[in-house]
Structures are given as C-alpha cells and as structure tokens.
C-alpha angles and dihedrals in degrees: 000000000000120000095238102058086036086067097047085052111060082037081067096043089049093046082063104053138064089216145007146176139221095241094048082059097050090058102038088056105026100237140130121279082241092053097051095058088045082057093044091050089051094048093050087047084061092061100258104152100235123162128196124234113222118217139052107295085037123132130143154284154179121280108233133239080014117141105245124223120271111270114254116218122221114227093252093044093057077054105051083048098050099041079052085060099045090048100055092046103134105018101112083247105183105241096053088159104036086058094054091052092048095053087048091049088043089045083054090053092063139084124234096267092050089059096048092059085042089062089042099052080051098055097045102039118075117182133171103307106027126136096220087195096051107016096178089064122122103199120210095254092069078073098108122215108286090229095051097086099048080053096060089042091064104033093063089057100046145002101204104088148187109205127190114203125176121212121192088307105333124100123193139165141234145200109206144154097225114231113190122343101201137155129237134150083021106294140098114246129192110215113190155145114274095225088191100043100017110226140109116272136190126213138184109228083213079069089047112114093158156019135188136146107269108231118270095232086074098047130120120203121268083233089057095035091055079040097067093035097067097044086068093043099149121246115244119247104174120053108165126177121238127219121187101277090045086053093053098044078054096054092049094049134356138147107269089235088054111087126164136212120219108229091197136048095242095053093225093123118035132175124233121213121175153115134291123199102199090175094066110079091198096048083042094056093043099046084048094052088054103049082061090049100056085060134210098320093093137096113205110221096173124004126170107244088237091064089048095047088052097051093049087051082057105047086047093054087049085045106244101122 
C-alpha cells in the first residue's frame, strides 16, 4: 500500500474512533511502532486535532468541535468519482448544480496528467444517457423535477408527511410516512403510508405541488404504521423459475418491487416470487411486456389468469400463436 493512501486511510480509521493507540495502529495496519508515529506526525502536520494522552495506558484522540483537514483524494479514487459522475449524467439526479461544482473543485485537486486521463476516460466511456456526439451534454431531461430538491430537504427532517399532488385538474392532499422515494422508468415515485386511510400509495413527484411536515398531534407510531402494513401484505400470485438467460435479462432490467432468490451456489437458476395487481390496467401491461422480456428461459409455477390472458392477446397480436 502506498503512503499516501496509507495515510488516508488511518485518517479515516481515526475519524471513526474517540481514542486510539499506537500500538492499535501498528497492528490494524501491519506496520512498525516507528512507522506509525511517522504517520501520526503526518497526519497532525495536515491539520487533524489530535491530542496525546499522557500515562501508561495513553494514547490519543480527536479534539472536539475542531475543524478537520481537507480530504485528500488517491488517483484511482478522483477516478472512481468522476466515472460515478459521468455515469449519472441524465438521470434528473436532485443537486444539478452542486455536481457540477464538485467535478470543477475535483478538477482543481489534480495535476495536469490526471486531467488528461479524465478527458480521455470521457471521451472513451459512453453510459445510459450519454450523448455519444457531444459527451459533455447535458440534455434537458437531467433537469430534475423542480419539486425533487425541496423534497429531500424535508424528508431528511422528517417522515410524516403532508403531500399535495395534482391530477389533470384535480388537487388533492395527503398525509403520509413516506416509505421509500426512488426513481424508475425515469421518473421519481413517492411510495407511504395513507395515515387516513391506511394504505400504501404510490405517487408520481411530476404530480407533486407541494411538501410540508404533517403536525405531530395527528401522528401514528412507525411500530403501528409497519404493523398494518404487513397485515395487508399481499398474497403472491406469480412465482416463476429462472434459468441463466432469464437471470441475466433480470439483471439487465426488473420492477424495483420484483427480487429474486438464487436456489444454487453458482446462481445460474433462481426462483420469483411477487404480486400481481390485475386490476390495474397499467401494472397489468407492464408486467406483460416484461414477461415477455425476460424471454423463454422461465417456468411458470403460479400465474393470475389475467396475466396469462394478456400474454396470449399479445402473441396473438406478434403472430406466434
């Protein structure tokens, strides 16, 4: 291991920790008693508060409420952010303009030579997203929903909330503890807890007109609330077997509420267990259009006849029936 990153290492380790010896860093990182003090010394030239502990069992720690040095970043580890970057261009990430600061102060951090194989790596390296004519473009859709960043800033604060969602013409509010936020098919979903009607809901952020912390008074407890949510766990309806192609169609693409358990060491067969709303036209075409995705590699164990009904219809429609 390089100095360098030996350094950044027991920084970290330290950072982590209300007190610490020599020795405990000797043998953490396999290295000589002399060594270690060398580090420490470095590490205190830097600008990290530590203060010695005199006596037999002393050792150090970090002063409190002290400002700590400014990380240093390996080669490899500029890369691995930056790669990150490149690959999440166009996602309608929240922070647009915070990312683009952060690439320009790590741009700042490197030598000459580092950015060169920073505009190479550009160059070379296309993801989802990428316009491969023009790779430094950031197309419109990486806007993210204006909404999206006054969401974080609440949610972090609090889970009880009182969300406003517009529909066609129709707005309506609801009180809700939020469960997951997450993005798929390009687009950012609220997933929580009706506290008035008590049940899960779904909604789209590009619906969202308005956030705010819903008053405590009218709260129910997280234990109740997960409490009620798995007494109308739904029962599953499709369990499908996985052979190698269909695992590797999964992997490519699959609804974040779909998982799947590998039934051999070597993860080459899997089993799919999940839930199935028929009576949702939208849920029932996508999860059509899937099944079909995954490909011929499947045994179906336990399918709603809806699904099936819907999969025949379309083979019918690309004639292979």
């Amino acid at each position: 291991m390089k100095k360098v990153e030996r350094i950044n290492i027991i920084m970290r380790y330290i950072n982590n920790r209300a007190h610490f010896t020599i020795s405990e860093i000797m043998q953490e990182f396999n290295i000589s008693r002399s060594t270690a003090i060398r580090d420490i010394r470095e590490i205190e030239a830097l600008g990290m508060p530590l203060v010695a502990e005199v006596g037999r069992d002393g050792g150090y720690f970090v002063m409190n409420n002290s400002v700590l040095p400014t990380v240093r970043f390996t080669d490899n580890e500029i890369k691995a952010l930056f790669i990150a970057f490149m690959a999440t261009r166009n996602q309608q990430l929240p922070y647009l303009k915070s990312r683009q600061s952060l690439t320009e102060k790590l741009l700042g951090l490197i030598s000459k030579n580092q950015q060169d194989d920073l505009v190479l790596l550009n160059q070379i390296l296309l993801f989802e997203g990428t316009n491969p004519h023009n790779p430094d473009l950031l197309d419109l859709s990486d806007l993210p929903h204006p909404m999206i960043e006054r969401l974080f800033q609440v949610l972090l604060m609090d889970s009880y909330l009182l969300v406003t969602i517009q529909e066609e013409k129709v707005i309506q509010s609801y009180p809700i503890y939020l469960l997951h936020l997450y993005h798929e098919k390009s687009q950012w979903l609220i997933e929580g807890f009706d506290l008035e009607e008590e049940k899960r809901r779904i909604f789209p952020v590009d619906n969202l007109i308005h956030v705010e912390p819903y008053p405590t008074k009218k709260r129910e407890s997280k234990k109740k609330i997960l409490e009620k949510l798995n007494k109308q766990e739904e029962v599953i309806n499709l369990i499908l077997e996985l052979g190698p192609k269909a695992i590797a169609q999964f992997k490519k693409y699959h609804p974040l509420k779909v998982s799947i358990s590998y039934t051999n060491p070597y993860q080459t067969t899997a089993i799919l267990k999940t839930f199935i709303h028929v009576d949702h036209s939208e849920e029932l075409n996508e999860i059509t259009n899937w099944l079909l995705f995954l490909g011929e590699d499947i045994k179906v164990r336990e399918v709603p006849e809806e699904v099936l009904q819907a999969l025949l219809e379309r083979f019918k429609i690309l004639g292979l029936e």
